[in-house]
DRENDO-1510 file (C-alpha; in Angstrom, 1 decimal, always signed):
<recs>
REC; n; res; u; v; w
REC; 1; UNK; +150.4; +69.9; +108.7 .
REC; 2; UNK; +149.2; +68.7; +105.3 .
REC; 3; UNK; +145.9; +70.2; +103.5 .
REC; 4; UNK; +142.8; +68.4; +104.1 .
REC; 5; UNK; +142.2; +67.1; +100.5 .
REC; 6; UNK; +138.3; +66.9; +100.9 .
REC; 7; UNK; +137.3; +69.8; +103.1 .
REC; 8; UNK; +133.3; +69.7; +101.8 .
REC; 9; UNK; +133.5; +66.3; +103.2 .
REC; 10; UNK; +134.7; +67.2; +106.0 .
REC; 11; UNK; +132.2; +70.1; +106.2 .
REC; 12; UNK; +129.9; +67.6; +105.8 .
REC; 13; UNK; +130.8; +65.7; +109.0 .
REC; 14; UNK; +130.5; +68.5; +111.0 .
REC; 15; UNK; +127.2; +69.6; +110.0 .
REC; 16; UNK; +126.1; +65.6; +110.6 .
REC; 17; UNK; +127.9; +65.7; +114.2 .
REC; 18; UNK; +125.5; +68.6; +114.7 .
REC; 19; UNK; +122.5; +67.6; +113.8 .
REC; 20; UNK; +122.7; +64.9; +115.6 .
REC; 21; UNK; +124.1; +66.7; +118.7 .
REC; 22; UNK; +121.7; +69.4; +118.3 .
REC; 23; UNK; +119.0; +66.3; +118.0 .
REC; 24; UNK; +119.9; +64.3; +121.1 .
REC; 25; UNK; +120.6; +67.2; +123.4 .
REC; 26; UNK; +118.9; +70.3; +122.0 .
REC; 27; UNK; +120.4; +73.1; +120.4 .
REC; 28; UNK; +120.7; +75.2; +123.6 .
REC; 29; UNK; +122.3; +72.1; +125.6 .
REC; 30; UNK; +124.8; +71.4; +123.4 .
REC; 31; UNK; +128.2; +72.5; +123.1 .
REC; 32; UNK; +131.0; +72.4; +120.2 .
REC; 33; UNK; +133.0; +69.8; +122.5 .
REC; 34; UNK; +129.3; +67.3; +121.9 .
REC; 35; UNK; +129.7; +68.0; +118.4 .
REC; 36; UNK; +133.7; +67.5; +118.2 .
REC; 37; UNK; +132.4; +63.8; +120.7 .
REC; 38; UNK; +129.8; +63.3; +117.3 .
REC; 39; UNK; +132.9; +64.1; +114.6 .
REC; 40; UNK; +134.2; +60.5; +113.7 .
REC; 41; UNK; +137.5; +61.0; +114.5 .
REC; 42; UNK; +138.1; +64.5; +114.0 .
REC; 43; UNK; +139.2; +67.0; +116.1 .
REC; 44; UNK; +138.4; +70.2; +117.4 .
REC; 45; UNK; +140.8; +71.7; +115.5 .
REC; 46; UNK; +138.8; +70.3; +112.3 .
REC; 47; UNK; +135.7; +71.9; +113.6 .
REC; 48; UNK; +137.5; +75.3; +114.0 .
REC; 49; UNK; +138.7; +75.6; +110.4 .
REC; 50; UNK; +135.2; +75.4; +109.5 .
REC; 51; UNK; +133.2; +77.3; +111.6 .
REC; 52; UNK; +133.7; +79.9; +114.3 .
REC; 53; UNK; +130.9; +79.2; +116.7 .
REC; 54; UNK; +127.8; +77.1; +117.5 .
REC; 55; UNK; +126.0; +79.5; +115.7 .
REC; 56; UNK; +127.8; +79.4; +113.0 .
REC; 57; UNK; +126.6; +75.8; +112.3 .
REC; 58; UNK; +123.0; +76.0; +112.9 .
REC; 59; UNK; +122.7; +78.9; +110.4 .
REC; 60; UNK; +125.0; +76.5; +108.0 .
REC; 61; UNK; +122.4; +74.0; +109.0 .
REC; 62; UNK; +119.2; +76.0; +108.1 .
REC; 63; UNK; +120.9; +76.8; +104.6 .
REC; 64; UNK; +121.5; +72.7; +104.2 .
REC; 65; UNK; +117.7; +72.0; +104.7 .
REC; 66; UNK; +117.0; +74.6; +102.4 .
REC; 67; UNK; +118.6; +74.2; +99.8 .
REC; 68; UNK; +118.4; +70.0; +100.2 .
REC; 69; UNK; +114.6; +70.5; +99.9 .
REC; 70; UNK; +114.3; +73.6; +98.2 .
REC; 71; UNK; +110.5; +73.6; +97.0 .
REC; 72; UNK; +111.4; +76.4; +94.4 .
REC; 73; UNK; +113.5; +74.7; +92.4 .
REC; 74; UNK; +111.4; +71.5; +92.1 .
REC; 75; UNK; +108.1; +73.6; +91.3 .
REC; 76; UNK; +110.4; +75.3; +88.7 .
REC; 77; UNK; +110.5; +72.6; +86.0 .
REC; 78; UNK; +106.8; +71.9; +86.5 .
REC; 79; UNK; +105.3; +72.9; +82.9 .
REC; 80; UNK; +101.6; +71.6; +84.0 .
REC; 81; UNK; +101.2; +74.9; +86.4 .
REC; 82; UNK; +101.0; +78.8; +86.1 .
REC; 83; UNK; +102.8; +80.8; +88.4 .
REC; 84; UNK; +100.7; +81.3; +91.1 .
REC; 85; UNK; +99.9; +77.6; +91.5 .
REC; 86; UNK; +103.9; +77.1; +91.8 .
REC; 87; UNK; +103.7; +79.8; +94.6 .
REC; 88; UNK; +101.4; +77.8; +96.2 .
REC; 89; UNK; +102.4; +74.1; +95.4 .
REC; 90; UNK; +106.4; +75.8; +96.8 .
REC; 91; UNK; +104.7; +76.6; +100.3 .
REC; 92; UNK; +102.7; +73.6; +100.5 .
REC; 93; UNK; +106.2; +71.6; +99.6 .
REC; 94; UNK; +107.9; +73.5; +102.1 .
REC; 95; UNK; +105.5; +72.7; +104.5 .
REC; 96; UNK; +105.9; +69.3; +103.8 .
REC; 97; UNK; +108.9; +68.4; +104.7 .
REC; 98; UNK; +109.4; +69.9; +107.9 .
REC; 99; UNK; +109.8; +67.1; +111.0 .
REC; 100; UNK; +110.3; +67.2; +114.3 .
REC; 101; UNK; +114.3; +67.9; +113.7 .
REC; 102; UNK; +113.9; +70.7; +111.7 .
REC; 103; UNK; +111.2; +72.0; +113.9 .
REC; 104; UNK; +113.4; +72.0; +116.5 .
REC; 105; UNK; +116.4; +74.0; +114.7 .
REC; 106; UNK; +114.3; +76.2; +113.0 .
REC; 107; UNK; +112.7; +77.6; +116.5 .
REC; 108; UNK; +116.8; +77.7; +117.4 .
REC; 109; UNK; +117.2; +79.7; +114.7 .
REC; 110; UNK; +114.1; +82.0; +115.4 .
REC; 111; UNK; +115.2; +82.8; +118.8 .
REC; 112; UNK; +118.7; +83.4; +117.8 .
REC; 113; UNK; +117.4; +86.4; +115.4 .
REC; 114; UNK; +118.5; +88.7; +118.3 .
REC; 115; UNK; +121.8; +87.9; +117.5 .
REC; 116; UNK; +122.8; +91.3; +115.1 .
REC; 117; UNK; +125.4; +88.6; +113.4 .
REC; 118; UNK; +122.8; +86.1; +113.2 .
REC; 119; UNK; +119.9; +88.1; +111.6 .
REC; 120; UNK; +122.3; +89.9; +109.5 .
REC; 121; UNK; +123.2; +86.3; +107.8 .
REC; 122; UNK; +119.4; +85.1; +108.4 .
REC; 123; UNK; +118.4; +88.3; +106.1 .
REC; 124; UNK; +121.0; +88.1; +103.8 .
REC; 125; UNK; +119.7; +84.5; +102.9 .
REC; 126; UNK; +116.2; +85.4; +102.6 .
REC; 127; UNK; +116.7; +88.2; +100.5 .
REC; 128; UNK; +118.5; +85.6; +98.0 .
REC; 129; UNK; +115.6; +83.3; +98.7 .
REC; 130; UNK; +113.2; +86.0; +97.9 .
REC; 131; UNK; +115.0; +87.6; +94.5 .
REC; 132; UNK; +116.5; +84.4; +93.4 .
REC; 133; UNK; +113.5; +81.8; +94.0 .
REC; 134; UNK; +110.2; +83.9; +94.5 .
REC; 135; UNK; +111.0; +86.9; +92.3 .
REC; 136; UNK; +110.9; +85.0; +89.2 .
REC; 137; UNK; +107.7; +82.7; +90.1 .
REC; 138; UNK; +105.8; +85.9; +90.4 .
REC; 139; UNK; +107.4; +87.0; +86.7 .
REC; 140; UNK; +106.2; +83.7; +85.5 .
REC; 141; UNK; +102.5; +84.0; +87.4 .
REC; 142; UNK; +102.1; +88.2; +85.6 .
REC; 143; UNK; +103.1; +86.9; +82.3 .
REC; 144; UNK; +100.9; +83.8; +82.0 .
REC; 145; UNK; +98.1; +85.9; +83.6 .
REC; 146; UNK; +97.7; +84.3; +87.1 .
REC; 147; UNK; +99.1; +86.9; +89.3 .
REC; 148; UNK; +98.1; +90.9; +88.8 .
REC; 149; UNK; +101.1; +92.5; +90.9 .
REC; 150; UNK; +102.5; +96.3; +89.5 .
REC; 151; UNK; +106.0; +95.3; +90.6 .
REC; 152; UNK; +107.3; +91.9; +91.6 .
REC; 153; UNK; +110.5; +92.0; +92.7 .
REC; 154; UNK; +108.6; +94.2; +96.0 .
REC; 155; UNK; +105.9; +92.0; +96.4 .
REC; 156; UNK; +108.3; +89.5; +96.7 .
REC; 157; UNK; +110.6; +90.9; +99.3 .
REC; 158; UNK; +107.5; +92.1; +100.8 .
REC; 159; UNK; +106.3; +88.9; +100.9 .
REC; 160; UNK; +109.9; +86.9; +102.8 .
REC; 161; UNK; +109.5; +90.2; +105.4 .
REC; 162; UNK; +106.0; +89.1; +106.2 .
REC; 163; UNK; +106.7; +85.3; +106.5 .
REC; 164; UNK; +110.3; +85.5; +108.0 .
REC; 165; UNK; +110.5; +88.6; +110.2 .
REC; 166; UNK; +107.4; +90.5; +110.5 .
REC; 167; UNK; +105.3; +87.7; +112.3 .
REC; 168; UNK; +108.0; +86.4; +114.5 .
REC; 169; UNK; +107.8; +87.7; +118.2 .
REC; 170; UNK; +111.1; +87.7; +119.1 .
REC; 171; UNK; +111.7; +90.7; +116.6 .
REC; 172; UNK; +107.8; +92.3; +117.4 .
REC; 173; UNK; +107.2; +90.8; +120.8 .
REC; 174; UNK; +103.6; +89.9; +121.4 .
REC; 175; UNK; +101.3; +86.7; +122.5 .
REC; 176; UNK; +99.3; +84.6; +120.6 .
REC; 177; UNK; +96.6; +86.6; +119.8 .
REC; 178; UNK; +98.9; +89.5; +118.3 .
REC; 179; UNK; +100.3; +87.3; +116.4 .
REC; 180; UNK; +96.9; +86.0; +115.2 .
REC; 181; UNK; +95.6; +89.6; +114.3 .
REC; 182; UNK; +99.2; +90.3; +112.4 .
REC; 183; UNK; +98.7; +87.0; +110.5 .
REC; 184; UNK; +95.6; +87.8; +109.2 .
REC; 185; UNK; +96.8; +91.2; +108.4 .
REC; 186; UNK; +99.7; +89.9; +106.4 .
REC; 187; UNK; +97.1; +88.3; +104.5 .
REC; 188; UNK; +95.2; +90.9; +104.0 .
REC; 189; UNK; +98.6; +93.1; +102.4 .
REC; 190; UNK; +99.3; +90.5; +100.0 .
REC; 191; UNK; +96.0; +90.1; +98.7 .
REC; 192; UNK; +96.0; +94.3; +98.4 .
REC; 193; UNK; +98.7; +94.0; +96.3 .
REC; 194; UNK; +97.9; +90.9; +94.4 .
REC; 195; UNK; +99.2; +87.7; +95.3 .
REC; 196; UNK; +96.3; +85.7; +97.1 .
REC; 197; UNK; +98.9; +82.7; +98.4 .
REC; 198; UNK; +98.3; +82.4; +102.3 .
REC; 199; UNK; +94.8; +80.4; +102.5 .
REC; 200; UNK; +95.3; +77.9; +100.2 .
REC; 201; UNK; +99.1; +77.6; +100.2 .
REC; 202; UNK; +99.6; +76.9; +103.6 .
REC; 203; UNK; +96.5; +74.9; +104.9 .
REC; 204; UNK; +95.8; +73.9; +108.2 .
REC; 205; UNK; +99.2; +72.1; +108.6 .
REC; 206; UNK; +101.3; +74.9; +107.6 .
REC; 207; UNK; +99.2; +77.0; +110.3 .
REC; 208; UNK; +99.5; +73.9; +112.9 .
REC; 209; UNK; +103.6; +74.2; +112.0 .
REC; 210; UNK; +103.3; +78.1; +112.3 .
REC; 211; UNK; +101.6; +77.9; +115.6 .
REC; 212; UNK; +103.6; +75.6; +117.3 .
REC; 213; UNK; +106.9; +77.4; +116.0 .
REC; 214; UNK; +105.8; +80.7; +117.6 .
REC; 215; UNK; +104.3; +79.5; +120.7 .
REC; 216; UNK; +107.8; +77.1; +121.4 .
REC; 217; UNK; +109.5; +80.4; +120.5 .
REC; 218; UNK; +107.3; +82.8; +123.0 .
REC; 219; UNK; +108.4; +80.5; +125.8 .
REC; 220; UNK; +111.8; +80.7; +125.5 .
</recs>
């Protein structure tokens, strides 16, 4: 068989095909055979080459929307803000452009975290996310002043634990209320150690998006 010439387009397809899948059926509903239905004319075979399973594709996916969006890079080459405001104006951004889509695969992606394969990858990304992206916004905030943190590389995997593992249920299972109590708590760590960014970054819609994402998440 010849070699695909343009396999990132093709990689591209796929992930299209599944978000589209994923968006008409739900992630749970859908199988790789929808997908392959959603390829425009590629095969199964196509889809293989690419990616090994289901999963496989949503955690593709979630990278995608990152990266597509990424709110660290754009607050980045703002000169008009300090570091902590970049913190903040990154969450708010992030924030921002969820919809309903992304809602949907990012509570996929939540309750797949019991996967060992899955959270492996899951914490593999964050932990890029938080030396690659948050670690240096916190440099930035300690030299210009606006952040008072002894060591900022740990605040800021401190910080991606909190958001991205330590408040989700299906690692620490719990109802509404525990969460509630732990979310106040995570506050209440990063202020002790410096870096006041839950109030104001995330605002009532962040907390609406927060609340909805765990309480979808509890019921399944």
């Amino acid at each position: 068989m010849p070699r695909n010439k343009y396999p990132e387009e093709t990689k591209l397809k796929i992930l299209e095909a599944a978000t589209k899948t994923f968006s008409e059926k739900g992630y749970e509903e859908s199988t790789i055979l929808d997908i392959v239905a959603n390829m425009e004319g590629l095969t199964r075979g196509a889809f293989y080459h690419h990616f090994k399973s289901k999963e496989d594709v949503l955690n593709e996916l979630l990278d995608k929307i990152f990266y597509d969006t990424n709110p660290f890079d754009v607050v980045s080459k703002r000169n008009d803000l300090n570091g902590l405001q970049k913190i903040k104006l990154a969450m708010k951004l992030n924030f921002a452009s969820i919809d309903d889509e992304y809602m949907d695969l990012r509570i996929a992606g939540i309750a797949l975290l019991q996967s060992p394969k899955f959270f492996m990858e899951n914490l593999n990304f964050n932990v890029t996310v938080a030396r690659e992206w948050l670690y240096p916004l916190i440099e930035e905030g300690v030299a210009d002043g606006s952040i008072v943190v002894k060591n900022p590389l740990l605040v800021a995997e401190l910080t991606v634990v909190l958001f991205n593992y330590w408040l989700l249920p299906v690692i620490f299972s719990g109802n509404e209320e525990y969460i509630a109590k732990k979310a106040v708590m995570a506050s209440e760590i990063l202020d002790s150690v410096g870096l006041n960014i839950i109030d104001d970054a995330v605002g009532e819609s962040g907390l609406s998006y927060i609340g909805k994402m765990f309480e979808e998440t509890i019921e399944k």
